[in-house]
C-alpha positions in Angstrom: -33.9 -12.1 48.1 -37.1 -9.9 47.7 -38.4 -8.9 44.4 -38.5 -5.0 45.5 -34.4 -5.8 45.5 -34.3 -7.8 41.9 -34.9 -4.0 40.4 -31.8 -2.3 42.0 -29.5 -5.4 41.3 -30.1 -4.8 37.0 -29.6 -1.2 37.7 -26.3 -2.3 39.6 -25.2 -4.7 37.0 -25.9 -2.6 33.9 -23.5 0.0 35.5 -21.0 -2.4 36.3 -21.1 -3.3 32.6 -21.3 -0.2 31.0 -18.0 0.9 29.1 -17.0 -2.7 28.7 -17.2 -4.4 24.8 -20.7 -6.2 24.0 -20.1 -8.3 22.0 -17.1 -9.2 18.9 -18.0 -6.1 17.0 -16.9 -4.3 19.6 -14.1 -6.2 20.9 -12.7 -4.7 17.2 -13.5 -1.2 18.3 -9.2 -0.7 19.6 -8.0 -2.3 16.5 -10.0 -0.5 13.9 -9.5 2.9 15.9 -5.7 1.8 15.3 -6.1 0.9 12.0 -8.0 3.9 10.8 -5.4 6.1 13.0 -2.3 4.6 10.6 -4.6 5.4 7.6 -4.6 8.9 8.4 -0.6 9.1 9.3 0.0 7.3 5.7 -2.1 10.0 4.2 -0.5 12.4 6.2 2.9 11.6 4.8 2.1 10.7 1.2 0.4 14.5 1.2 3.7 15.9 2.6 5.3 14.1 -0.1 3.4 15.2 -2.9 3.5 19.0 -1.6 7.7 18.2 -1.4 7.4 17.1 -4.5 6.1 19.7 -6.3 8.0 22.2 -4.4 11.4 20.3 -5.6 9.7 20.8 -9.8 9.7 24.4 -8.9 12.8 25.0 -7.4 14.8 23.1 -9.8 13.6 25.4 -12.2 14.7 28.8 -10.8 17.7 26.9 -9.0 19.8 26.5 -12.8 19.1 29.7 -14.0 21.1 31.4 -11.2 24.0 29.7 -12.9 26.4 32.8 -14.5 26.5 31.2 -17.7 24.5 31.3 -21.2 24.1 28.2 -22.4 23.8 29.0 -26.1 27.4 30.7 -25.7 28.6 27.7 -24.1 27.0 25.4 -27.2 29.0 27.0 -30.0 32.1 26.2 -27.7 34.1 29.8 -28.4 33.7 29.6 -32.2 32.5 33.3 -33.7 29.0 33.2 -34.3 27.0 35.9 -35.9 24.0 37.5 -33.3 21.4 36.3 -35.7 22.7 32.6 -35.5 23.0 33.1 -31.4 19.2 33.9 -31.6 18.0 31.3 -34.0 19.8 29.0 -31.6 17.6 30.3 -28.7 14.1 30.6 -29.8 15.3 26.9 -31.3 15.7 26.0 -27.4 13.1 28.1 -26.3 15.1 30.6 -23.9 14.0 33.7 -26.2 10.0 33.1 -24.4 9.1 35.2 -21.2 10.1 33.2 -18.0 6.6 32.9 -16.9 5.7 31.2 -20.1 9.1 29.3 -19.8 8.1 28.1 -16.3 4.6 27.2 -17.4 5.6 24.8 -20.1 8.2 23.1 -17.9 5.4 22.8 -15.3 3.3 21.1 -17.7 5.3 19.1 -19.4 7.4 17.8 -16.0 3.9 16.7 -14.8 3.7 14.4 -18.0 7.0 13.1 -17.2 8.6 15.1 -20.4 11.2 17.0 -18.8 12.4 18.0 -23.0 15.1 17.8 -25.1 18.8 17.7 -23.8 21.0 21.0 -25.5 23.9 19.1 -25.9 22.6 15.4 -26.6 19.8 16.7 -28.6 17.7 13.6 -26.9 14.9 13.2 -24.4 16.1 14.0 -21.0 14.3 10.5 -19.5 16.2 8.6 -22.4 19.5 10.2 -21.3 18.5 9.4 -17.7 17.3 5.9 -18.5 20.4 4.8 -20.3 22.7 5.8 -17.5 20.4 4.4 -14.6 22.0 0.8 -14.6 25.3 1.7 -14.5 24.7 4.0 -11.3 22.7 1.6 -10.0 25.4 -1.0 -10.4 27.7 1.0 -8.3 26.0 2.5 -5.7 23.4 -0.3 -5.2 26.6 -2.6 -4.5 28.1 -0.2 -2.2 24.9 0.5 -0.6 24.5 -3.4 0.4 28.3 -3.5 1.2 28.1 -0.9 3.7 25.1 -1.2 5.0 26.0 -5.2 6.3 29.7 -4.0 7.3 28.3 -1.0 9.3 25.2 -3.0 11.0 27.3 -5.6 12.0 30.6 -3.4 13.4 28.3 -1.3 14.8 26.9 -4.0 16.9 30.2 -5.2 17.8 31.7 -2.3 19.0 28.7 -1.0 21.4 28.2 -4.3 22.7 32.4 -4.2 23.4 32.0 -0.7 24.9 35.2 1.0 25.8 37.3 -2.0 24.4 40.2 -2.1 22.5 38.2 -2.6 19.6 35.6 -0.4 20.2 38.0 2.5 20.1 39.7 1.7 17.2 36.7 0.8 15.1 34.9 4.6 16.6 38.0 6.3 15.5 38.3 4.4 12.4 34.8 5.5 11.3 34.7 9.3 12.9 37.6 9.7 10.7 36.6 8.0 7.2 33.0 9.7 8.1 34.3 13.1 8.0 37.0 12.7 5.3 35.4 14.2 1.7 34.3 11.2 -0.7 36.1 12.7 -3.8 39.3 13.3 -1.8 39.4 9.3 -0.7 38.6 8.9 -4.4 41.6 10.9 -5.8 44.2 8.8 -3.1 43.0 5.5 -4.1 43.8 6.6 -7.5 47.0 7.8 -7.1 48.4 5.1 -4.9 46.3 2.2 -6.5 46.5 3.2 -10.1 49.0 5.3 -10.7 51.6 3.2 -7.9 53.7 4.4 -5.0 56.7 3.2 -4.3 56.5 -0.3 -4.0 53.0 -0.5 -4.5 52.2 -1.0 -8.3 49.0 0.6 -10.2 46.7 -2.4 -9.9 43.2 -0.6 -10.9 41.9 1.5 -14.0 41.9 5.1 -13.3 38.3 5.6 -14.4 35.9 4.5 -16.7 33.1 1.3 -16.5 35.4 -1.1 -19.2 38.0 -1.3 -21.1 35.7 -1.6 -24.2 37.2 -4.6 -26.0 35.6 -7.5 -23.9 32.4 -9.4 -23.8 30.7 -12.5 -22.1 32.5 -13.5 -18.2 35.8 -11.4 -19.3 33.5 -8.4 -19.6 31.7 -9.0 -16.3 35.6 -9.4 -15.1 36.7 -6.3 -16.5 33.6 -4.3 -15.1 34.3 -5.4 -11.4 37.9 -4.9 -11.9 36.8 -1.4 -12.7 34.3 -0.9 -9.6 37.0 -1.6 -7.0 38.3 1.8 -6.1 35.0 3.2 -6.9 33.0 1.1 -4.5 35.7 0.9 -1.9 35.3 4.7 -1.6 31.6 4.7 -1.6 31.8 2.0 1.1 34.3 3.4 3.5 32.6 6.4 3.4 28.7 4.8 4.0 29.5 2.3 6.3 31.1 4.6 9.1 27.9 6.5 9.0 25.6 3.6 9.6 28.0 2.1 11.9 28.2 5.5 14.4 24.0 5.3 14.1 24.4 1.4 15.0 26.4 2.1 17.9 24.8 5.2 19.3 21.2 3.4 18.9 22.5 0.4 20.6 24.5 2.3 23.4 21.1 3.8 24.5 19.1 -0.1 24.4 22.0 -1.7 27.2 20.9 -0.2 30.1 17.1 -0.8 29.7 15.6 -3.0 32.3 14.1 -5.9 29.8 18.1 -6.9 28.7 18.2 -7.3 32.7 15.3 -9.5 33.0 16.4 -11.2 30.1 19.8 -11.8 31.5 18.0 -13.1 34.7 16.2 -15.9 32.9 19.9 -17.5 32.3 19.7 -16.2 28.3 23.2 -16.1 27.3 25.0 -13.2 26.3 24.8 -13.5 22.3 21.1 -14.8 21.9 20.4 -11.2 24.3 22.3 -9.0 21.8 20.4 -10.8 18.7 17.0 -11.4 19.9 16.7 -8.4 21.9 18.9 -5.3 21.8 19.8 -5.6 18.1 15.7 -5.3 17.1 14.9 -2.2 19.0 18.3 -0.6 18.5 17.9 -1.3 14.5 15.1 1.5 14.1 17.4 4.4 13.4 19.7 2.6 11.5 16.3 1.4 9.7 15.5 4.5 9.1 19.0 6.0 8.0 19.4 2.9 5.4 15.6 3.8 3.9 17.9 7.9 3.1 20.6 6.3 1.9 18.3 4.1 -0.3 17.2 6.8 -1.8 21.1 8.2 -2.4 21.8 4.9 -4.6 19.4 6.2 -7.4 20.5 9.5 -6.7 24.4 8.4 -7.0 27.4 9.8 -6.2 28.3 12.7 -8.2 31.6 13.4 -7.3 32.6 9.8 -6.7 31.4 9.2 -10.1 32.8 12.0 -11.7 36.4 10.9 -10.2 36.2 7.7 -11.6 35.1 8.6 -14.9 32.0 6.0 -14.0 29.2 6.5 -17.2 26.3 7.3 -14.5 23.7 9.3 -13.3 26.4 11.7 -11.2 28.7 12.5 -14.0 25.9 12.7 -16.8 24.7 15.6 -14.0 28.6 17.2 -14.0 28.6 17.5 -17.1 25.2 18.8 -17.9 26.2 21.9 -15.1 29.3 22.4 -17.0 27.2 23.8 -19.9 24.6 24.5 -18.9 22.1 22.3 -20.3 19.0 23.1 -18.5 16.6 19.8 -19.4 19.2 17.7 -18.3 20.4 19.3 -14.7 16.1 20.3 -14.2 15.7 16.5 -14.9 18.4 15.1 -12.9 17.9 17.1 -9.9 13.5 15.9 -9.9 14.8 12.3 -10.3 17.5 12.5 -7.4 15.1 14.6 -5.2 12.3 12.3 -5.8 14.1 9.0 -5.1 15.2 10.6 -1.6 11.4 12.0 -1.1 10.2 8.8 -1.7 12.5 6.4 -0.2 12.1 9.0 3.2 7.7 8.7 2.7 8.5 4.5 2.4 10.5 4.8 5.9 8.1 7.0 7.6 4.9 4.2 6.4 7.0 1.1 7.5 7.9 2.9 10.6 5.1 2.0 12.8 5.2 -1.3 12.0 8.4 -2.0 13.7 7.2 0.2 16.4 3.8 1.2 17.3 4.4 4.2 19.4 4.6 5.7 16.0 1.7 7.3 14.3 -0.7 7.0 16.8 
């Protein structure tokens, strides 16, 4: 080899070379584009959250005073009131001020977390809120686990049984109890479980969290005894919906070419379903239990208000039947919020289980 030819071999190898990572810095280059890429989708999504937010404060606001009813009439219950006691009783609540200066403290004081005084409690909104938290929690977190397990599971069962006895039974099962109205179910279970039909006695309260004259294991007894039909409804209602997702989501996995290859390595049947199928066909379902997360703070209105249940849903009925506009404004930002967030948590976690997303 000449020297005249040692020139135009660098030249050769420097373009061979060019593009390709130099040294550990860059061989970080694809992971720190990636991270910095998921960065800007989490910021992307808390933003949308925050603008959801504060578009929820504001509509909850003008949303309640549609209602056709005056809530100071409502407060004196029918008994004859003079006009000048009517008025006292408003610029008392504050609905005699202009309803730009009306919106403008409720703006304010919302962003403090002071959502005011309740008109019929005559307490704090978030103390009202606060006190009836665990028992909605208690009822719809329990149904929400219940649900979510039977539905996951069933779901599984059925699309990997496709066009089975039990497939069709269990699809027709759910389509049904998935389109039948929650407080409906409610009002049967009541009749025929607590009231009796025929030879079936009334074996459940009608409504209510206790009996009130119980404490220590009988009143932990007495409070499930009262969150049967309550919970049963709740669940027959959640778990058809996560088990049509199951199914769909794992319908679409069985024909995908890597169970095939799987199969061809000798795997048997079950550890393909688990290890395999189950994984990628859990990211709707992942995505529909993050919602319905956000539904057990929330509650169940009219599943509460059926069953008499002391919780966030029926402190909400009742606060429309007046209306008492701290409580229903206050409500509806902590329901709205627990969806928004529980939504914004699913969308961050998301790419996680699968990287295609936010890139």
């Amino acid at each position: 080899m000449t020297a005249d030819s040692t020139p135009a071999l660098v030249k050769q190898a420097d373009a061979a070379t060019d593009g390709l990572p130099a040294g550990p810095s860059a061989a970080r280059g694809p992971r720190a584009r990636n991270t910095k890429a998921y960065l800007k989708y989490v910021a992307a999504k808390i933003a949308g959250a925050v603008v959801s937010l504060f578009a929820v404060l504001v509509t909850s606001f003008f949303l309640f005073r549609l209602i056709p009813s005056d809530p100071v009439k409502q407060m004196t219950g029918g008994r004859p009131v003079s006009a000048e006691q009517l008025e006292s009783l408003r610029h008392q609540l504050g609905l005699d001020q202009p309803m730009w200066q009306q919106f403008t403290s409720y703006i304010g004081d919302a962003l403090t977390g002071d959502f005011g005084v309740s008109f019929a409690y005559h307490a704090p909104v978030m103390d009202k809120i606060v006190e009836k938290l665990p028992a909605t929690l208690l009822l719809t977190g329990t149904a929400y686990v219940l649900y979510s397990l039977i539905g996951i599971w069933l779901g599984t069962r059925t699309a990997w049984r496709n066009g089975s006895a039990n497939d069709r039974f269990n699809t027709a099962l759910a389509l049904t109890l998935y389109s039948v109205p929650s407080f409906w179910l409610g009002l049967l279970l009541i009749i025929v479980f607590s009231v009796g039909v025929g030879p079936i006695p009334g074996m459940f309260p009608t409504g209510g969290m206790s009996s009130g004259d119980t404490s220590g294991l009988g009143y932990v007894t007495d409070v499930a005894h009262h969150m049967v039909l309550p919970v049963i409804t709740l669940v027959a209602v959640g778990y058809a919906q996560t088990l049509l997702v199951m199914r769909s989501s794992l319908l679409d996995e069985m024909g995908s070419d890597y169970l095939t290859t799987a199969r061809a390595k000798g795997l048997r049947d079950d550890v393909v379903r688990r290890k395999h199928a189950v994984p990628n066909a859990m990211l709707p379902t992942f995505t529909l239990m993050f919602v319905n997360l956000g539904h057990v703070v929330a509650g169940q209105i009219l599943v509460e208000t059926v069953f008499s249940w002391p919780g966030l849903g029926s402190l909400f009925y009742q606060g429309l039947s007046t209306p008492d506009l701290p409580l229903v404004q206050g409500l509806f930002f902590v329901f709205a919020t627990a969806v928004i967030l529980a939504n914004t948590l699913a969308d961050v976690l998301y790419p996680l289980l699968d990287p295609r997303v936010g890139r």
